[in-house]
C-alpha positions as CSV (number, residue, x, y, z in Angstrom):
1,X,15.5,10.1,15.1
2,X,15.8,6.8,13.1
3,X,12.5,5.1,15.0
4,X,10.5,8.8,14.7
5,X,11.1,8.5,10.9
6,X,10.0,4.2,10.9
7,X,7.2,5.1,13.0
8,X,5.7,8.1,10.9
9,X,6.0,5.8,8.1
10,X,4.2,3.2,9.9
11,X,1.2,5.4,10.9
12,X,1.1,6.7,7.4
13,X,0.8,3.1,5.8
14,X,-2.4,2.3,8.8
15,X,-3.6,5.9,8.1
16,X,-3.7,5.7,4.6
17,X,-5.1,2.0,5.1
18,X,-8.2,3.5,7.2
19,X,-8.3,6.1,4.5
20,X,-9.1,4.0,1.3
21,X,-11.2,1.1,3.9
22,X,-13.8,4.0,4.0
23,X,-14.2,3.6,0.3
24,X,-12.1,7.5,0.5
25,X,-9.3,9.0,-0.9
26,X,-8.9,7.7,-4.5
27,X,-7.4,10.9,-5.6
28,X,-4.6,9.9,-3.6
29,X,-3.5,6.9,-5.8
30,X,-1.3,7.9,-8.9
31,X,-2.8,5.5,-11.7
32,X,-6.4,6.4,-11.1
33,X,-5.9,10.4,-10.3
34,X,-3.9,10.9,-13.6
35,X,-6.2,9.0,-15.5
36,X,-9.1,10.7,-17.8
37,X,-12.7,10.9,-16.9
38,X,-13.6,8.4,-19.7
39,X,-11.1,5.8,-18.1
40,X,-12.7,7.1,-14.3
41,X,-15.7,5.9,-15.2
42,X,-15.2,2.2,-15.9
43,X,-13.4,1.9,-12.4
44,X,-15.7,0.9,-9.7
45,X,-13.9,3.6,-7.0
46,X,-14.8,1.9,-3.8
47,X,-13.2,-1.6,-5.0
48,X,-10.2,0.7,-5.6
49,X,-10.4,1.9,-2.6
50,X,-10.6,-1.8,-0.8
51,X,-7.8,-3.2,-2.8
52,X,-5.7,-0.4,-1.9
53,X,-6.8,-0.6,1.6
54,X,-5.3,-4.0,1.4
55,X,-2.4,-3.0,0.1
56,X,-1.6,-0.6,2.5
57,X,-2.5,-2.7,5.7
58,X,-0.4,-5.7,3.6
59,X,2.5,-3.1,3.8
60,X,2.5,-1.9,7.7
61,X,4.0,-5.2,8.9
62,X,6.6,-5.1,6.1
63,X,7.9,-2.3,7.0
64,X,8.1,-3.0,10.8
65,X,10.4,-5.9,10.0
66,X,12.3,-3.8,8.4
67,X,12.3,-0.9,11.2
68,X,12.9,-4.0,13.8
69,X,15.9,-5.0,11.2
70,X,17.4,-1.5,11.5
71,X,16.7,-0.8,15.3
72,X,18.5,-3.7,16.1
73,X,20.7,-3.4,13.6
74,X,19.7,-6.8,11.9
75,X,20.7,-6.1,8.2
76,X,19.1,-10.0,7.5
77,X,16.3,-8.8,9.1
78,X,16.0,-5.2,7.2
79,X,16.4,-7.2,3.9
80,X,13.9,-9.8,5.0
81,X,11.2,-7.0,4.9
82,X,12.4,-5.1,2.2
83,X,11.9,-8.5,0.2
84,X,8.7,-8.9,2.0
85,X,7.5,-5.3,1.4
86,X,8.7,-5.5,-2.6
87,X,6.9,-9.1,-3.2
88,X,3.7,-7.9,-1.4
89,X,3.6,-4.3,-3.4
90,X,4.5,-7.1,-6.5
91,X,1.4,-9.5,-5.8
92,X,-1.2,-6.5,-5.5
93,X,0.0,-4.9,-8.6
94,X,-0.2,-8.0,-10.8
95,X,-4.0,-9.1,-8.4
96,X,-5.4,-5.1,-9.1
97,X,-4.7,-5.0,-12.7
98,X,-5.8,-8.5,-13.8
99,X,-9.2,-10.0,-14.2
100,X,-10.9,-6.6,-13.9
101,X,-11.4,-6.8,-10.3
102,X,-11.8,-2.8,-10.3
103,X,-13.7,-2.8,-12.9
104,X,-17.5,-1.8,-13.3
């Protein structure tokens, strides 16, 4: 039950990746769907999209450490990945929202 659960996680991370790569799916992402149409418009949408690609294919090996940490019940390992998964989610947050990269 434990690996179904890391492994549907896994897929969504690489399906969501493919998602956003084909420049789709924006409405899916939190800061730009709750945003108003004024602030919409000076977002360039497909850069979103790419970053967040990124982000989400930066994420899948993350969290197969940490589903390799639990499986073999590693708790270093888990940890390891959890750290990996929190500095990686860290860097793109900080990259995305400075130097107006998504930016028109």
């Amino acid at each position: 039950m434990l690996l179904a659960i890391h492994l549907a996680i896994l897929a969504l991370f690489l399906g969501l990746g493919l998602v956003f790569r084909r420049g789709k799916g924006a409405f899916l992402i939190s800061g730009y769907n709750t945003a108003t149409k004024a602030q919409r418009e000076r977002i360039d949408e497909k850069k979103l999209c790419r970053y967040t690609s990124q982000l989400m294919f930066s994420l899948t090996p993350c969290w197969a450490v940490i589903a390799a940490g639990t499986m073999l019940e590693l708790s270093w390992l888990s940890a390891t990945g959890f750290c990996l998964f929190l500095a990686v989610s860290a860097f793109y947050l900080v990259y995305m929202n400075t130097g107006g990269r998504i930016l028109k």
